[in-house]
N, C-alpha and C positions, 0 to 999 in steps of 0.2 A: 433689611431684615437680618438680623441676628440668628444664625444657624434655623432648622430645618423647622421648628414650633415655638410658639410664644407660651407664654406663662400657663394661659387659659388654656392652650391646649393640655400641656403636659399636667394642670391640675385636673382634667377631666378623664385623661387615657389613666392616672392613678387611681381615678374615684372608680372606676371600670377597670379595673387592673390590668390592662393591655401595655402596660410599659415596655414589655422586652417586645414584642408585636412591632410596636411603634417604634421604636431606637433602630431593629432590624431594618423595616421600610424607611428610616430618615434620609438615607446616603441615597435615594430615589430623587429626591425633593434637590435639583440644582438650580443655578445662577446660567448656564448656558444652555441652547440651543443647540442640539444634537441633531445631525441632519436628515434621521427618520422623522424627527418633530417638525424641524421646517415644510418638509415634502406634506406630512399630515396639514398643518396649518394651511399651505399653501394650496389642498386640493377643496379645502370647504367652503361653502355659499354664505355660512353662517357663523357669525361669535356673539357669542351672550358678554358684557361685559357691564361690571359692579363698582360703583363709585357712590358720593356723597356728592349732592345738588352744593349750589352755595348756600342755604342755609340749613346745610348740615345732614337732609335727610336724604338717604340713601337708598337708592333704587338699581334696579337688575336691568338691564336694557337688551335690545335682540338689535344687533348690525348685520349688512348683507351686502353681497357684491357677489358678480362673477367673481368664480373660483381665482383666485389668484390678488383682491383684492386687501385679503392679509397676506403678509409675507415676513420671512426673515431678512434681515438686511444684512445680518452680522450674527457673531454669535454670539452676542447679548440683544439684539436691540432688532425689534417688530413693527413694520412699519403699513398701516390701516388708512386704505382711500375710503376717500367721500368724509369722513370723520365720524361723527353724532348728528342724525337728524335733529332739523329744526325744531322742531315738534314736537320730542323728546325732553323728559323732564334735566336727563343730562345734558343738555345740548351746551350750554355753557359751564360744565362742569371743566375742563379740559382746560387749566391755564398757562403760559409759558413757563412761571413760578415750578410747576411741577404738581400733577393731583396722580394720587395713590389708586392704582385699579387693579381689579381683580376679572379677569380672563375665562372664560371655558369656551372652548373647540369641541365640536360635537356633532359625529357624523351617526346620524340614526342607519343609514344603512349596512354598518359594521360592526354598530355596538361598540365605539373606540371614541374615546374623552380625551381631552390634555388641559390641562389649566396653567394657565401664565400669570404670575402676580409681578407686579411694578407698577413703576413710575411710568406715566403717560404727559406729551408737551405736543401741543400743535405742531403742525408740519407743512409745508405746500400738497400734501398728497390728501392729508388728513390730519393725522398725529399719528406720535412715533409710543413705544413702549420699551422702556430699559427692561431689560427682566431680572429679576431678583430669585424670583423662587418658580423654574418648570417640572414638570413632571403628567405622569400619566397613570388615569385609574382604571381599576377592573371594571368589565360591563356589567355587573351588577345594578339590577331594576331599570338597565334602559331596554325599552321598548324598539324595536325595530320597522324600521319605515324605509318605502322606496322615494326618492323626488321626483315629485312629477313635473319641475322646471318650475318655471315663474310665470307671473298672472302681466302678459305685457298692460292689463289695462289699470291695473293701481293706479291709482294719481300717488303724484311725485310727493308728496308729503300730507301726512294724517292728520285730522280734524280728531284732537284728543279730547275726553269726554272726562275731565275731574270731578271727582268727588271726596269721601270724608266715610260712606260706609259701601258694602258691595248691594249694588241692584238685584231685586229677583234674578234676572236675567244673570248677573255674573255671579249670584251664589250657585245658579246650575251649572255656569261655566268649571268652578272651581268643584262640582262635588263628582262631576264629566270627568277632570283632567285624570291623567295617566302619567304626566310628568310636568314637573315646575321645577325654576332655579333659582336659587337664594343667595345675595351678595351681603356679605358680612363684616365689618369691622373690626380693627383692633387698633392699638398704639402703632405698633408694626407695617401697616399695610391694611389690605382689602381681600378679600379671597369670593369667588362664583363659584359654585357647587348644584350639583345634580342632584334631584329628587324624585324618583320614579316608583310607583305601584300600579297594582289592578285602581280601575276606576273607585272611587269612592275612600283612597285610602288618606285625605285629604278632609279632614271634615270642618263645617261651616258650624261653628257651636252659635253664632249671631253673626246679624250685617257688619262687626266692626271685632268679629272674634275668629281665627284659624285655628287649628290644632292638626298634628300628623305623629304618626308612631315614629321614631328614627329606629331607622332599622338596620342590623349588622352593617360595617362596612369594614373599609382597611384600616381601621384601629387609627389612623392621624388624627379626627375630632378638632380640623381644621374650622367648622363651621360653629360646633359647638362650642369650642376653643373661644373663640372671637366674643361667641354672645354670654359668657360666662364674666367678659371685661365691657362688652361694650354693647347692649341691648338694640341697637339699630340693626336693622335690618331691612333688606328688599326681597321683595317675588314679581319671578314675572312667568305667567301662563300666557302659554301660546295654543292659536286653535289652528291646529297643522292643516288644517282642511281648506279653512275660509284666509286664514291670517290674519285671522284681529288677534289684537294682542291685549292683554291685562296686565298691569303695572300696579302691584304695592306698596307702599310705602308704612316703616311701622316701627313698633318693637317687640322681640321678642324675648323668650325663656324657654331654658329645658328643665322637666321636672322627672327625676328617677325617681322610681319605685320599684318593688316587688316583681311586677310585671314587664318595666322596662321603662326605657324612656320617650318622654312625649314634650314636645315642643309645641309652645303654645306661640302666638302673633297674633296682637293689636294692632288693627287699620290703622291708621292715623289718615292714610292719603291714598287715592287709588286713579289712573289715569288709565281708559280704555281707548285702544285704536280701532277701529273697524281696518281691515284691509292695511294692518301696519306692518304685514311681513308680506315681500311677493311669493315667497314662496309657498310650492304646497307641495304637500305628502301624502303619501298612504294614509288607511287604514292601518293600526299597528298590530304588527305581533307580538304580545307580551312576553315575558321576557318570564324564563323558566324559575327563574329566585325571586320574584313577585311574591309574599305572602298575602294569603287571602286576608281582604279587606272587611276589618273588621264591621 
């Protein structure tokens, strides 16, 4: 990756006139591993991470291990046991050639994010990640949760349920959720990103149509940036309670108006785990920068 934003971003932080906002925050956005960031990566159960299947379509994935099974190795370079479950649409995304991932670390019970973009290659552990672009965001719309530890009776890998639009059953999943994460595309790289509101701020316009208000953030337009060049796109909802997980696969768009802007996403693919994450959580506490769901 070529300095701190690609094209798409810096044409969208213009169309929203955040430029100086955005230039300010760039020298945030590094190539190293800082060693408050290693100790954060190294204390979480969990990393969402964004890639493209082999044929092309791109999905958000949740990976887990006792704490300590991300780590830093170096100070470029992250190193992930167990790798990608079988079972997972990414599970062969991951080639020694080198495939392009996008990152977030995310501990619900501090409200503290960090995102890692790079190159990912198998490893005997799992596979390694070079890092190109880390950094760390404001808790802005995340939700707070305690862990309640892990469900020892999971079976060891999930019976994935694909389909093409969302089930009754997963349109209440998604109009429930409180937070989703979106893994996005560019020439550049890959980028994972956080999505969080009150219940409902998520709306199901049909089985094969999303839409969601984007709402203030740190002016970078990393996510928006991406889908301005290249309309693929992944979501993944998690049900912190039970652990199934919900997997999209799609395209989308953002549309500014008067009012603000709204991001739309087309189904194309959607792959539900029952019991695909061990872990479980709290009830949440909402998070005070929540705007009421329209």
């Amino acid at each position: 990756m070529d300095g701190a934003y690609n094209q798409g971003s810096i044409d969208v932080q213009a169309r929203v006139g955040v430029q100086d906002r955005a230039a300010h925050i760039a020298p945030s956005i590094r190539p190293g591993i800082r060693p408050i960031a290693a100790a954060f990566l190294e204390a979480q159960p969990m990393l969402m991470i964004g890639a493209a299947d082999s044929g092309g379509r791109v999905w958000a994935s949740l990976l887990t291990g006792a704490p300590g099974f991300t780590r830093a190795t170096g100070p470029h370079t992250v190193s992930v046991a167990g790798g990608i479950p079988a079972h997972d649409p990414l599970a062969d995304a991951i080639t020694p050639d080198g495939t392009p991932v996008g990152t977030l670390a995310l501990d619900p019970r501090t409200r503290r994010r960090m995102r890692l973009n790079g190159t990912a290659r198998p490893s005997a552990r799992g596979f390694t990640i070079e890092a190109e672009q880390v950094f760390s965001n404001c808790p802005k719309y995340l939700q707070k949760r305690e862990w309640y530890g892990s469900d020892p009776t999971r079976p060891g890998t999930g019976t994935v349920r694909y389909g093409e639009e969302l089930t009754p059953a997963q349109v209440r999943h998604v109009r429930a959720a409180d937070t989703f994460f979106v893994a996005s595309v560019a020439s550049d790289g890959v980028d994972t990103s956080h999505r969080g509101g009150n219940p409902g701020f998520v709306r199901v316009d049909a089985p094969r149509e999303l839409s969601w208000r984007d709402y203030p953030g740190n002016a970078m337009f990393l996510t928006l940036g991406n889908l301005e060049s290249d309309g693929r796109a992944g979501l993944l909802f998690l049900d912190w309670e039970t652990g199934t997980t919900l997997q999209l696969s799609g395209l989308a768009h953002t549309e500014y108006g008067p009012e603000g802007r709204v991001t739309r996403f087309r189904v194309a693919r959607t792959a539900e785990t029952p019991a695909g994450s061990p872990l479980r959580w709290s009830p949440p506490e909402y998070s005070p920068s929540n705007p009421a769901a329209a």
